[in-house]
N, C-alpha and C positions, 0 to 999 in steps of 0.2 A: 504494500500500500504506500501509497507516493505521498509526504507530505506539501500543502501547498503552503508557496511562497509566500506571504501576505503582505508584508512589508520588507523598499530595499529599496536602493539607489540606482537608475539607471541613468547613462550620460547617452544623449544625443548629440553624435558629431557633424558637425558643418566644413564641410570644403573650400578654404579660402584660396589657398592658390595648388601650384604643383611646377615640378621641376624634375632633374636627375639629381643621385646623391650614390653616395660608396653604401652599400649597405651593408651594419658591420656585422650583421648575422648570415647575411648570403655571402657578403666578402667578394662583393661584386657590383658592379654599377646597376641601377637600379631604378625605375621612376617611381615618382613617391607624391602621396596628399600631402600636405601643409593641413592642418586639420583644427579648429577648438572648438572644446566640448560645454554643452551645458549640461549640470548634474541635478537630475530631479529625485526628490521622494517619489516613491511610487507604493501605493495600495491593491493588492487584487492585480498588477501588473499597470497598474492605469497611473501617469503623472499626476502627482499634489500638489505637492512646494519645487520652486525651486534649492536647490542646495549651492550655488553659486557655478563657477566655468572652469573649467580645466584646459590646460593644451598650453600655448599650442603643441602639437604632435606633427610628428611624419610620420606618415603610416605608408612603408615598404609594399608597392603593389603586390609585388612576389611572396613575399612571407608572411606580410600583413602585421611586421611589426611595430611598434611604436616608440621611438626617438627621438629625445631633446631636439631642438636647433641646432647646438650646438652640435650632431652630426653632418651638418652642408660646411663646420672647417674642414673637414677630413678631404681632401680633391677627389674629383674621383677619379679612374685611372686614367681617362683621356686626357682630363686638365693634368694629371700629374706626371705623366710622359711627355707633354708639350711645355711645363715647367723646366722636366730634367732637358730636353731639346735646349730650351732658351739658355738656361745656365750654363751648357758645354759653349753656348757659341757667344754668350755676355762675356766668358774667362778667357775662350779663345782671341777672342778683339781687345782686350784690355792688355792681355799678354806679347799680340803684334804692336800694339802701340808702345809698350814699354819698351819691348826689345826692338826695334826700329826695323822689321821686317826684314833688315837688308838680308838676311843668310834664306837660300833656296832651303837648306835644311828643316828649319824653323817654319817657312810656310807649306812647305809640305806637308809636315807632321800637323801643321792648324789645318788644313784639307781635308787630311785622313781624320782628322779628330771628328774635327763638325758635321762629314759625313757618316761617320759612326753612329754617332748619338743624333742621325736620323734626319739633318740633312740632306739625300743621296745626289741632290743637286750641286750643292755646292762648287763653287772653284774659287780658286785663288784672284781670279777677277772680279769676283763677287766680294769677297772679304778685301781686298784693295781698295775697291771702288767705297766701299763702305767707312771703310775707314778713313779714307779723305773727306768724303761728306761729313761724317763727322766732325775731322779737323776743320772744315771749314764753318762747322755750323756753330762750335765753341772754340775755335782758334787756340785752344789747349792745351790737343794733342800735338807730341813732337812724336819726332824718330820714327817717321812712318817713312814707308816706301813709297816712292813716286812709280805708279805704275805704266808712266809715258816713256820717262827718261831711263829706266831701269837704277834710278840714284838713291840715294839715301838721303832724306831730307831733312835739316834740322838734328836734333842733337837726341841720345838717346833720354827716355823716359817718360814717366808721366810729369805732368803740372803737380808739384808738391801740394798744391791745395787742394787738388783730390780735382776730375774732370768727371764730365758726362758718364764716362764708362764705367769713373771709380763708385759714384753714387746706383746706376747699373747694378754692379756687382752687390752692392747691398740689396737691393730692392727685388736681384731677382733668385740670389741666394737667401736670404733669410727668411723666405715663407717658404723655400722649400726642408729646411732644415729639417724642421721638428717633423716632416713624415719619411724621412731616413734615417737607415741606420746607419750605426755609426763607421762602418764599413764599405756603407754608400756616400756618405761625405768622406771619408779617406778615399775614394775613388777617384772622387772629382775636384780634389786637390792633386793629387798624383797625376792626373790625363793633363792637369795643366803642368806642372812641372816636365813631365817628358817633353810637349812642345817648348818652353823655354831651355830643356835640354839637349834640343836635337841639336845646337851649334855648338855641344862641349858644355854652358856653366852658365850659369846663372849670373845678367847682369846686374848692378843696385836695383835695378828699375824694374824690373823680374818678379826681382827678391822680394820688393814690396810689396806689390800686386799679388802674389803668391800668399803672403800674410797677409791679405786681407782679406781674399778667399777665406784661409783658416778661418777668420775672424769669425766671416757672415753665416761659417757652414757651423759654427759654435763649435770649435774644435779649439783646447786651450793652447797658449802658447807654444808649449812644452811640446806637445804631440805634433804639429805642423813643423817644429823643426825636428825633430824627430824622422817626420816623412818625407821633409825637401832633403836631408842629409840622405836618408837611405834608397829617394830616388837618383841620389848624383852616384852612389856605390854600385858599380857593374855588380852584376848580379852572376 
C-alpha cells in the first residue's frame, strides 16, 4: 500500500537563456538551459505558497544535470584549443621580436611551432608581415626582420616598458593557466625556449620574454629557470 504525498515543495523551472558549456559530469561539450526556479508548497500535489526562487541552474541537455554559473568559467574544448592555438602563436611573435628574427634557424623553428599547435597555414611571411604591422602600429617593436630587404632592422629586443605583445602574452596566457596542468604550462614554456634556441642561446631579450611566459603561465620563478636551463642542456 502506497503512502500518499500530502504535503512538499515543488520548484517550477523557467528557461531564461541557453548556450554551450564543458559538462563536468559528461566531460564533454554540451548544450545546456540557463534555468531559475520558483519553489512552491504544494498540498495533495497542487501549489499553495510560494516558498521563494532558486537557480539560476544549467541544466546539461544530455544528462540533465544541474550546475552553478560558475561552470561557463571552465572553456569548453573548442574555446580551449583555440586558447592553446593563440598562446603558441602570442609567445611565438613576442619571441621573433625579441630575438630580431634575423637567424633562418629561429624562424623556422617559429613555423614549425605555430603550425603544430594548429596553424597548418602558417608561413614565415605571415609571421613577418605581422610583425611589422605591429611595429608599425606601436613603433615599439625593435629587432625585427625586414622581410623586403632580407636585413635586420633596429637593435635587438623588446621596448623595456613592456609592448603590444608583452601585454598579449598576459592577457592570452593567464586565463588559460588555471585549466592546465602543470605539465601543460611547462610545455608551453619549453616550445618557446626551443624556438629562441634554435640559433644556439638565449639572447637578454629572449630571456625576458621567456620569464614572462613563466610568469603568466603561474609557474614560480625557480621552476622557469629550472626549464630554460635544462632546455639549453642537449639532451
Amino acid at each position: 500500500m502506497h503512502k500518499m504525498c500530502v504535503m512538499g515543495v515543488r520548484t517550477s523551472w523557467r528557461t531564461v537563456a541557453d548556450g554551450e558549456f564543458f559538462c563536468p559530469d559528461c566531460g564533454g561539450d554540451r548544450n545546456y538551459l540557463r534555468r531559475t526556479g520558483q519553489r512552491r508548497l504544494t498540498v495533495l500535489g497542487v501549489p499553495i505558497l510560494s516558498r521563494g526562487v532558486t537557480g539560476p541552474v544549467l541544466e546539461c541537455s544530455a544528462c540533465h544535470g544541474h550546475f552553478g554559473p560558475d561552470a561557463l568559467d571552465h572553456p569548453t574544448t573548442v574555446r580551449f584549443s583555440a586558447m592553446l592555438r593563440d598562446a603558441v602563436h602570442t609567445i611565438t611573435l613576442a619571441l621573433l621580436a625579441a630575438g630580431g628574427t634575423s637567424s633562418r634557424a629561429v624562424r623556422d623553428t617559429a613555423v614549425d611551432t605555430v603550425r603544430a599547435a594548429g596553424f597548418m597555414d602558417c608561413s614565415e611571411d605571415q609571421l613577418l608581415t605581422l610583425l611589422a604591422a605591429l611595429a608599425a602600429d606601436t613603433g615599439r617593436l625593435t629587432g625585427t626582420y625586414d622581410a623586403v630587404t632580407g636585413g635586420h632592422c633596429g637593435h635587438h629586443g623588446l621596448d623595456p616598458c613592456g609592448t603590444a605583445l608583452a601585454i598579449e602574452l598576459h592577457e592570452s596566457l593567464e586565463p588559460l593557466a588555471p585549466h592546465l596542468a602543470p605539465a601543460g604550462r611547462e610545455s608551453l614554456l619549453l616550445q618557446g625556449a626551443r624556438i629562441a634556441l634554435a640559433d644556439g642561446s638565449y639572447t637578454p631579450a629572449e630571456r625576458e620574454v621567456l620569464t614572462t611566459v613563466g610568469g603568466a603561465l603561474m609557474l614560480c620563478p625557480a621552476d622557469t629557470e629550472r626549464l630554460l636551463t635544462a632546455a639549453r642542456t642537449p639532451s
